[in-house]
C-alpha positions as CSV (number, residue, x, y, z in Angstrom):
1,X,0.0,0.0,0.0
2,X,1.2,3.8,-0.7
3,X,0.3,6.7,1.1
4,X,-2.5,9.1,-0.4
5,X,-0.8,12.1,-1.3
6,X,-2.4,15.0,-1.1
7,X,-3.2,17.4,-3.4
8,X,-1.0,20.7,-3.0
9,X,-2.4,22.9,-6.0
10,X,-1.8,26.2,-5.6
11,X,-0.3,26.2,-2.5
12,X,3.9,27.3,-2.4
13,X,5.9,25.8,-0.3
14,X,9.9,27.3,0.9
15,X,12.5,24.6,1.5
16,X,15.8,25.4,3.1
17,X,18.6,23.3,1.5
18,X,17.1,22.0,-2.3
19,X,20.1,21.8,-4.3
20,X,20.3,17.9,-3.6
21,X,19.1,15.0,-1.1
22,X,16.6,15.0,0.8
23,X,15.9,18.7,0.2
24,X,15.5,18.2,-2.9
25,X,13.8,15.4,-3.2
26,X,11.2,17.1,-0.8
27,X,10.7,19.6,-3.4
28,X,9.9,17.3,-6.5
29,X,8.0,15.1,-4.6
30,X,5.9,18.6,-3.3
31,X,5.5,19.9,-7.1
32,X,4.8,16.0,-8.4
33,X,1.4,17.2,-6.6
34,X,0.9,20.9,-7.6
35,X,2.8,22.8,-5.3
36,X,4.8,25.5,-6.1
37,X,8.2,25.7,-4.9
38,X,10.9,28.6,-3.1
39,X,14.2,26.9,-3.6
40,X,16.6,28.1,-1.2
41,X,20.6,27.0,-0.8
42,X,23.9,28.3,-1.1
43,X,24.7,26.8,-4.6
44,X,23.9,29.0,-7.4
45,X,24.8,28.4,-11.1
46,X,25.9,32.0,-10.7
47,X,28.7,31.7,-8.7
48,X,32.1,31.0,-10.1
49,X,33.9,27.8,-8.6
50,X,36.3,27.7,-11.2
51,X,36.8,24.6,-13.6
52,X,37.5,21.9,-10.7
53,X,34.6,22.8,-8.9
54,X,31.8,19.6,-8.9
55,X,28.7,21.8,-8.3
56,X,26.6,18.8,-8.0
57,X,23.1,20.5,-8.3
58,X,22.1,24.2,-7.7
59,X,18.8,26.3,-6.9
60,X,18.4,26.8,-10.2
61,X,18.5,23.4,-11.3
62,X,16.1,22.0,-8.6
63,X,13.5,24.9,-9.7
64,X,14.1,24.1,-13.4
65,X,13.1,20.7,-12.7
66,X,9.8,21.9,-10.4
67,X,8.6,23.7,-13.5
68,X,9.0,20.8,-15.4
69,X,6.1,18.9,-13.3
70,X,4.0,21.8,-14.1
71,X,4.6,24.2,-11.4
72,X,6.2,27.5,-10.5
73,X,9.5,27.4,-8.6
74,X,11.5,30.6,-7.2
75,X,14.9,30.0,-6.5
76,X,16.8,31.9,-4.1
77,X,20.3,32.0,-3.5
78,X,20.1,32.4,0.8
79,X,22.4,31.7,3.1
80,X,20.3,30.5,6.7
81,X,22.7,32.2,9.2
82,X,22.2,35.7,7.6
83,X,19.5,37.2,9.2
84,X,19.2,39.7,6.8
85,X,19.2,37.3,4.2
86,X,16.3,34.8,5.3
87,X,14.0,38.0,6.0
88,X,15.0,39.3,2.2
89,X,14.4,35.6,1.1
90,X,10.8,35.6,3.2
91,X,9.5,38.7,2.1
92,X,10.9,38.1,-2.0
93,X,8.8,35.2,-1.7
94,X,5.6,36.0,-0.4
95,X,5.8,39.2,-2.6
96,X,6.2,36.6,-5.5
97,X,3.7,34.0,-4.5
98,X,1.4,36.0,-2.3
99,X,0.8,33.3,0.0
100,X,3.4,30.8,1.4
101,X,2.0,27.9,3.4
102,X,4.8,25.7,4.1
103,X,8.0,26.3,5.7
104,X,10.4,23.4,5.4
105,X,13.8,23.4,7.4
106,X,16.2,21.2,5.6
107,X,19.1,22.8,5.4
108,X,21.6,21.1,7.7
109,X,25.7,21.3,8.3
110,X,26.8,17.9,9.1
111,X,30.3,16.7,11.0
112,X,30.2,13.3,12.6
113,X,33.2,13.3,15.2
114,X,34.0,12.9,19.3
115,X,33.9,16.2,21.0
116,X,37.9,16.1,21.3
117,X,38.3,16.0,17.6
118,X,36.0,18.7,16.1
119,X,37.3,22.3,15.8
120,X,35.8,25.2,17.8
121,X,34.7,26.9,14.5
122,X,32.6,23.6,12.9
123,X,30.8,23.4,16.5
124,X,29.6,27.1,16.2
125,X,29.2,26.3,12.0
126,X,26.9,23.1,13.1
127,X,24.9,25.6,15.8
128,X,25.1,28.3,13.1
129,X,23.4,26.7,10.1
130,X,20.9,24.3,11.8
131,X,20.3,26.0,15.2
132,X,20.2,29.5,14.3
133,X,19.1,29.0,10.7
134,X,16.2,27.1,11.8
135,X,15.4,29.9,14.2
136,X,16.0,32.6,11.8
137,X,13.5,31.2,9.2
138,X,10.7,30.3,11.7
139,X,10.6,33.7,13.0
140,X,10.6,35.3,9.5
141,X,7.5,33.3,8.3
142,X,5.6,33.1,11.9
143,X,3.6,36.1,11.2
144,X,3.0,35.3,7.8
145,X,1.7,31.5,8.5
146,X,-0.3,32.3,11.5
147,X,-2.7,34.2,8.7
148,X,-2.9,31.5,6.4
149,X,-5.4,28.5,6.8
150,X,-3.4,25.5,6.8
151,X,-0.4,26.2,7.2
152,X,2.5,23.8,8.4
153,X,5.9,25.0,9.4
154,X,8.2,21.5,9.8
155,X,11.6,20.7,10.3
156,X,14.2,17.6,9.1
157,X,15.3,16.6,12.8
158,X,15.0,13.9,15.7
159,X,12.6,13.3,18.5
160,X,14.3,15.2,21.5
161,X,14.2,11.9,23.3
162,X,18.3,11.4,24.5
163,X,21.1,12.7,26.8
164,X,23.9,12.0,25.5
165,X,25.3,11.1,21.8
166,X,28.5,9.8,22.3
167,X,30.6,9.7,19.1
168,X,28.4,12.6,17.6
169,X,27.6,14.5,20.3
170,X,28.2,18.4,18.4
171,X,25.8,17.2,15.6
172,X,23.5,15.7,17.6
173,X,23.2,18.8,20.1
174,X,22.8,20.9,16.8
175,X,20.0,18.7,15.3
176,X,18.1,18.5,18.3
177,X,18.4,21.9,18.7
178,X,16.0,22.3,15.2
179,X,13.3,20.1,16.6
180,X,13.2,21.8,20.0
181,X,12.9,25.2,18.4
182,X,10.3,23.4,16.1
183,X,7.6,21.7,18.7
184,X,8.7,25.2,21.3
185,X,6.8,26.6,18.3
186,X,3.9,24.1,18.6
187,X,2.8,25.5,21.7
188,X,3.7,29.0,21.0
189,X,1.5,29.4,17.8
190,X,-1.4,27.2,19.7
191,X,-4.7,27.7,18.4
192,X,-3.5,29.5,15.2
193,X,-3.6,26.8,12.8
194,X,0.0,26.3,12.6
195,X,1.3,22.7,12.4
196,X,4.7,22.8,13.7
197,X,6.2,19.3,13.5
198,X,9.9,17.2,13.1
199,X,10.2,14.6,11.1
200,X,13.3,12.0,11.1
201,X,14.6,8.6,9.2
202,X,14.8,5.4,11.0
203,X,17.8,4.7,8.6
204,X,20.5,6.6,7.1
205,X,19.3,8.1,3.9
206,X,21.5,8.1,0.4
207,X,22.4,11.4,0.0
208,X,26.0,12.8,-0.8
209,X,26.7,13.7,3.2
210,X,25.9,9.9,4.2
211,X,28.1,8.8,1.4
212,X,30.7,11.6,2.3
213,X,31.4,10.3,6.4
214,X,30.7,6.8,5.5
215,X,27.5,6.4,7.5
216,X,27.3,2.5,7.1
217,X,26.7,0.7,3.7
218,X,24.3,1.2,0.9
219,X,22.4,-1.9,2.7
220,X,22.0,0.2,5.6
221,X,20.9,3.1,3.7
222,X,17.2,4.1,2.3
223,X,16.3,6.8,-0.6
224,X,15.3,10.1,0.1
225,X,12.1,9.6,-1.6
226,X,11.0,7.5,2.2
227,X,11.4,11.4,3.8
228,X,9.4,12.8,1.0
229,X,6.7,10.6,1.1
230,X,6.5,11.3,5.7
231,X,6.3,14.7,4.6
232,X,3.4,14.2,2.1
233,X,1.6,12.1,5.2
234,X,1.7,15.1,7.5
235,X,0.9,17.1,4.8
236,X,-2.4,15.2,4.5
237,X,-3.1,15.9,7.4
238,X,-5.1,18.8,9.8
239,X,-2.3,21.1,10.8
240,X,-4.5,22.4,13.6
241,X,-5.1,18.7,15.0
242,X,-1.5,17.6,14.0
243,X,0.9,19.6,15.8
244,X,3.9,18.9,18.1
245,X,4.8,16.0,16.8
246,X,8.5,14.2,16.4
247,X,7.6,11.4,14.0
248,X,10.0,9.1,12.4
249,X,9.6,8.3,9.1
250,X,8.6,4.7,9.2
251,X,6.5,5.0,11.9
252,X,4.4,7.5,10.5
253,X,3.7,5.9,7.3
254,X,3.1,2.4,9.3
255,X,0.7,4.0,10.7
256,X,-0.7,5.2,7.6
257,X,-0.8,1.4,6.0
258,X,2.3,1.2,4.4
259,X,3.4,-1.7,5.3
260,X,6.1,-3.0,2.5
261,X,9.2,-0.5,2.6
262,X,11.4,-2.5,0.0
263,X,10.6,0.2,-2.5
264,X,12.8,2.3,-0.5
265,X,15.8,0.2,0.0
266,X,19.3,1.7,-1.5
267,X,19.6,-2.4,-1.7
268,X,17.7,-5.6,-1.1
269,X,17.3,-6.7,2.3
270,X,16.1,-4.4,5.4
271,X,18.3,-1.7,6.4
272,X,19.8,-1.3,10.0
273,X,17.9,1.8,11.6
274,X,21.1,3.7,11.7
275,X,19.6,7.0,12.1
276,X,18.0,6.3,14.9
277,X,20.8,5.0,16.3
278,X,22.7,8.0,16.7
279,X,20.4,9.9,18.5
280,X,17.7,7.6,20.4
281,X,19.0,3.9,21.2
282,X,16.4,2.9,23.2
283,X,13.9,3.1,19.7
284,X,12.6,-0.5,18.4
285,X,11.4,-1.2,15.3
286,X,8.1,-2.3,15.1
287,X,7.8,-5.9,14.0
């Protein structure tokens, strides 16, 4: 069984991080059902990186590829620590679209290391990007989204559920931060029709990062499309009704009959939950 996705016509949605992975698979799989998209990273095809430079997607591409399903995509070159920037980035596009009804924080520095071996400056770059950059895009949309019906404001981070992350500790502390910024939001905005929820893989997901600090193996590893499709559930969903939530991935769509996940597999065979590994080790899989 597959989840009924919902139908997003007309609505815009603003997605940190969509020049690859999960962000921009979250973007696809939003226009695949009518939504228009804000794509928002730090890779532009306008920049020069010189001739050695892999830019391995861009803004631009992920919106060209949006309009290609029939939709309208905006992309915007923004980096999430400036808070000058995200409030530009915010107001360009509800000047553009009018309405924006979905705020997705993606965007995400990653360093897997022990305290004693990461830098001073890539702890404050880990806080920096998914902390503050988090906080700085919530608070330049909360005005906006408390006026619109439906609207969701959700973030790609854990369940605040552990003390301690051994092994991972600065990036954990930095992702956690996201969610409890996130469902702090819940209760802030409720009663306005805000649905502020996290969202999470129970495995490690195949993106360039994962590949990049050796998370596992591909058979530990699922496709981003399994994150795209959790986002699609909540979407489905009554923002005022669903809100404050830390859902896992496959939990959520479990729950909403899936109940063969093969589809998602990187390779045959069911992946480890790696992902919740690293930041709640008490989780079980349900059988």
């Amino acid at each position: 069984m597959t989840i009924e996705r919902p139908d997003l016509s007309g609505r815009t949605a603003f997605i940190t991080g969509t020049t690859r992975g999960i962000g921009k698979a979250l973007a696809l799989s939003l226009a695949e059902q009518g939504c228009n998209i804000v794509s928002t990273g730090k890779t532009s095809e306008e920049d020069d990186y010189g001739e050695d430079e892999d830019l391995e997607g861009s803004i631009e591409q992920t919106a060209r590829e949006c309009r290609e399903l029939g939709v309208e995509a905006l992309p915007i070159q923004l980096d999430v620590r400036d808070a000058g920037a995200v409030e530009a980035a915010a107001e360009e596009a509800i000047d553009h679209f009018g309405e924006v009804g979905i705020v997705v924080n993606n965007a995400s520095a990653i360093q897997i290391a022990n305290v004693a071996d990461l830098p001073a400056d890539r702890f404050d770059l880990l806080n920096e990007v998914n902390v503050r950059g988090t906080y700085l895009t919530c608070r330049a949309f909360i005005d906006h989204l408390t006026d619109v019906e439906d609207a969701w404001l959700l973030a790609n981070a854990p369940p605040v559920t552990v003390d301690r992350a051994p092994g991972e500790a600065p990036y954990a502390w930095s992702k956690l931060g996201m969610s409890f910024i996130t469902l702090s939001l819940a209760t802030e905005l409720s009663g306005k029709g805000v649905g502020c929820n996290s969202f999470w893989p129970v495995t490690a997901i195949d993106t360039r990062a994962t590949r990049y600090f050796g998370l596992g193996t591909e058979d530990d590893w699922r496709t981003p499309e399994i994150v795209s499709d959790t986002v699609l559930e909540i979407l489905s969903r009554d923002p005022s009704s669903f809100n404050g939530n830390a859902v896992y991935d496959e939990d959520l769509l479990r729950e909403a009959g899936v109940e063969d996940f093969s589809r998602y597999n990187v390779t045959e065979g069911d992946p480890a939950p790696m992902s919740v590994q690293m930041f709640d080790q008490s989780y079980e899989r349900p059988s």
